[in-house]
N, CA, C, O and CB atoms as a CASP TS submission, in Angstrom:
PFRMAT TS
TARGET T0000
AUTHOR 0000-0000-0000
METHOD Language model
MODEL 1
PARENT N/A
ATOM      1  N   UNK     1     -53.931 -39.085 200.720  1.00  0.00           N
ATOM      2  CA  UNK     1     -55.264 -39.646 201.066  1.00  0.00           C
ATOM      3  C   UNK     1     -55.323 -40.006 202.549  1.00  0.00           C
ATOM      4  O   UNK     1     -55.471 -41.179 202.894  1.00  0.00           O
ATOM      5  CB  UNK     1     -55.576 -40.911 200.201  1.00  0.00           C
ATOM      6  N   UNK     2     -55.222 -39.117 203.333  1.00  0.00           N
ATOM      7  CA  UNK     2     -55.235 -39.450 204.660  1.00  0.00           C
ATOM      8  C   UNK     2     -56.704 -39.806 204.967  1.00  0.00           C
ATOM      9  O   UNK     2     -56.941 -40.861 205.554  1.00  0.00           O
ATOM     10  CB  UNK     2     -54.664 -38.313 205.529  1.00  0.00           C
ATOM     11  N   UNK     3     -57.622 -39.042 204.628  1.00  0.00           N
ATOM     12  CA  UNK     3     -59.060 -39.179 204.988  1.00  0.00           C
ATOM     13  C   UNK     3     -60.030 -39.861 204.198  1.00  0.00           C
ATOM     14  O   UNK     3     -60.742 -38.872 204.022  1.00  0.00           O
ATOM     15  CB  UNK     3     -59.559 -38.022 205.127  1.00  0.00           C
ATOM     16  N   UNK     4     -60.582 -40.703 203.625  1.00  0.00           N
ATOM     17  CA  UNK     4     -61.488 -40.880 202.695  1.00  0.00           C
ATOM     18  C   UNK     4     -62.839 -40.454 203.095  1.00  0.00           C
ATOM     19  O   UNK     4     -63.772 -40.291 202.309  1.00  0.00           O
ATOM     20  CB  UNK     4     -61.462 -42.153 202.315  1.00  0.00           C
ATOM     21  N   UNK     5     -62.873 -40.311 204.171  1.00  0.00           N
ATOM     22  CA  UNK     5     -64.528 -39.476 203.850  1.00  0.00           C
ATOM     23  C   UNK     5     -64.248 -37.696 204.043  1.00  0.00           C
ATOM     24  O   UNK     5     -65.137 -36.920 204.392  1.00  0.00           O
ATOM     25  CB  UNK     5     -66.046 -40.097 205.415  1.00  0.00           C
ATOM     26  N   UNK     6     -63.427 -37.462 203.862  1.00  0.00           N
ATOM     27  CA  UNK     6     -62.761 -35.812 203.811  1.00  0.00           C
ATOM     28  C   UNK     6     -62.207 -35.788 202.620  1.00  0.00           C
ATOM     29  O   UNK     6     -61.067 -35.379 202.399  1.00  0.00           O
ATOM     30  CB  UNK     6     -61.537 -35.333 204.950  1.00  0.00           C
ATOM     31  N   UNK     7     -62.853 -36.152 201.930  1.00  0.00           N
ATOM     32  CA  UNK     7     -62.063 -35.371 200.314  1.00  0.00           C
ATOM     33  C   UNK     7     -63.310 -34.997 199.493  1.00  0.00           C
ATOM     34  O   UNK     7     -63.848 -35.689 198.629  1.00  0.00           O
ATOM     35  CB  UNK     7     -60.920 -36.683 199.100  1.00  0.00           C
ATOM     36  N   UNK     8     -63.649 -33.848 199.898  1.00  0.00           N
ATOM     37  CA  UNK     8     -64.583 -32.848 198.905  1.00  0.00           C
ATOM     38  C   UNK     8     -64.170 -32.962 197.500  1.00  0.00           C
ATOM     39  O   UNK     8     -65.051 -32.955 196.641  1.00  0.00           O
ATOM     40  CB  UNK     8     -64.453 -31.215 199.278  1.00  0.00           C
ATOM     41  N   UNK     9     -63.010 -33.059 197.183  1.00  0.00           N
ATOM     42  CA  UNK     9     -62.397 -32.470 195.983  1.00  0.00           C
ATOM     43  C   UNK     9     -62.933 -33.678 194.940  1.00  0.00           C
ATOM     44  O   UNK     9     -63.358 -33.234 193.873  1.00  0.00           O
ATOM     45  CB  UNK     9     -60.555 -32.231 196.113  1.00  0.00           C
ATOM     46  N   UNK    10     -62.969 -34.922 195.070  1.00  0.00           N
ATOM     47  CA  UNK    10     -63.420 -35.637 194.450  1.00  0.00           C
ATOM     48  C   UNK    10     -65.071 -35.981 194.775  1.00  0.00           C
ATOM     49  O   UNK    10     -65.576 -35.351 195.704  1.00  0.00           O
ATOM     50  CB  UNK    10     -62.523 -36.538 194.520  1.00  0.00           C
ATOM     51  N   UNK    11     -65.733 -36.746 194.197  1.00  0.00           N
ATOM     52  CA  UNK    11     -66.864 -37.055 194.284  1.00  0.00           C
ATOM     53  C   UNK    11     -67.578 -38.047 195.497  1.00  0.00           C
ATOM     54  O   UNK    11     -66.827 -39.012 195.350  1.00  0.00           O
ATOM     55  CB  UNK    11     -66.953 -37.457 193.152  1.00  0.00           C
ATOM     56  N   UNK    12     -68.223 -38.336 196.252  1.00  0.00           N
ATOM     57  CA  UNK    12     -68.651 -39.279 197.080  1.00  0.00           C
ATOM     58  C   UNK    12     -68.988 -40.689 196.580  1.00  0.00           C
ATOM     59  O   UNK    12     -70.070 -41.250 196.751  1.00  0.00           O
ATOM     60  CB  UNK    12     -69.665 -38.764 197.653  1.00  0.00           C
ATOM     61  N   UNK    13     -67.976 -41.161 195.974  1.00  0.00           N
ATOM     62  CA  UNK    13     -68.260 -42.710 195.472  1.00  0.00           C
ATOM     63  C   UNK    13     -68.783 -43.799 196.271  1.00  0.00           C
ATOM     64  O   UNK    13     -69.981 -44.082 196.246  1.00  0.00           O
ATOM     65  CB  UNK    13     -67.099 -43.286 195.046  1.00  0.00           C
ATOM     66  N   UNK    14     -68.025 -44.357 196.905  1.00  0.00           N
ATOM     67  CA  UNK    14     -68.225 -45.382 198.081  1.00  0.00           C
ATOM     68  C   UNK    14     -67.945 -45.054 199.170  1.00  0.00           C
ATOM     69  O   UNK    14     -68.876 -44.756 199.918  1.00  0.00           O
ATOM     70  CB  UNK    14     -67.616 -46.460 198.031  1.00  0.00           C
ATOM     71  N   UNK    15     -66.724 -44.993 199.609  1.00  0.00           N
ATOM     72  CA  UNK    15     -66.595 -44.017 201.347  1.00  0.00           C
ATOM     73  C   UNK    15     -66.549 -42.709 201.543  1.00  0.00           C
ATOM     74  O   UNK    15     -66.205 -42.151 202.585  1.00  0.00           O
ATOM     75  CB  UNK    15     -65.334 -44.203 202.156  1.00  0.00           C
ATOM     76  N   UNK    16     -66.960 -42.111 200.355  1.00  0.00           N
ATOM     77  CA  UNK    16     -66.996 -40.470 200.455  1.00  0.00           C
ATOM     78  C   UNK    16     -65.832 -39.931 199.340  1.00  0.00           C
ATOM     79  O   UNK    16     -65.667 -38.752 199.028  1.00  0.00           O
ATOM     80  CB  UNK    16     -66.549 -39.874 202.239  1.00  0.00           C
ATOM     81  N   UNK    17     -64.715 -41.633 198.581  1.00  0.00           N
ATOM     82  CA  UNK    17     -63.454 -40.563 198.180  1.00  0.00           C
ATOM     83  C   UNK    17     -63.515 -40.808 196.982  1.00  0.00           C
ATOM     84  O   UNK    17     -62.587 -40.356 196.312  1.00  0.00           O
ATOM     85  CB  UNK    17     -61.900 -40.717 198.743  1.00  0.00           C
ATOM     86  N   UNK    18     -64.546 -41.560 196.292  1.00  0.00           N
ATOM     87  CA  UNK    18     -64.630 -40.982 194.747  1.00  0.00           C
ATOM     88  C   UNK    18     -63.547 -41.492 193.708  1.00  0.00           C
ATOM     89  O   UNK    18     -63.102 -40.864 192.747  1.00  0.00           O
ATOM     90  CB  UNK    18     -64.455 -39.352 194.772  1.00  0.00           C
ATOM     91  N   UNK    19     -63.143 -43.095 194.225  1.00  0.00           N
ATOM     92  CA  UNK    19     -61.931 -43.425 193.575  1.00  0.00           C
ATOM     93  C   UNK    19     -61.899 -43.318 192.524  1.00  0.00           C
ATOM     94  O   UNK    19     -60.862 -42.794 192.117  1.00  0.00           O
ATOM     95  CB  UNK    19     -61.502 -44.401 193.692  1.00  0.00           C
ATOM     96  N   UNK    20     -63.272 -43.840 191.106  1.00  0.00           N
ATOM     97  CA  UNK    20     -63.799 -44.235 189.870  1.00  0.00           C
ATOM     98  C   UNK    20     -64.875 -42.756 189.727  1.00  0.00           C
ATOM     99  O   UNK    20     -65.600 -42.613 188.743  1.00  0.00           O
ATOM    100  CB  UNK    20     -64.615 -45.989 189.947  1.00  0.00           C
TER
END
């Protein structure tokens, strides 16, 4: 998880990384 607003792969939750 270097990036949280660079992870396409999951969904855009709160900062882009779709934890939940």
């Amino acid at each position: 998880m270097s990036s949280p607003t660079s992870t396409p792969s999951r969904r855009r939750n709160k900062r882009g990384r779709g934890s939940k």
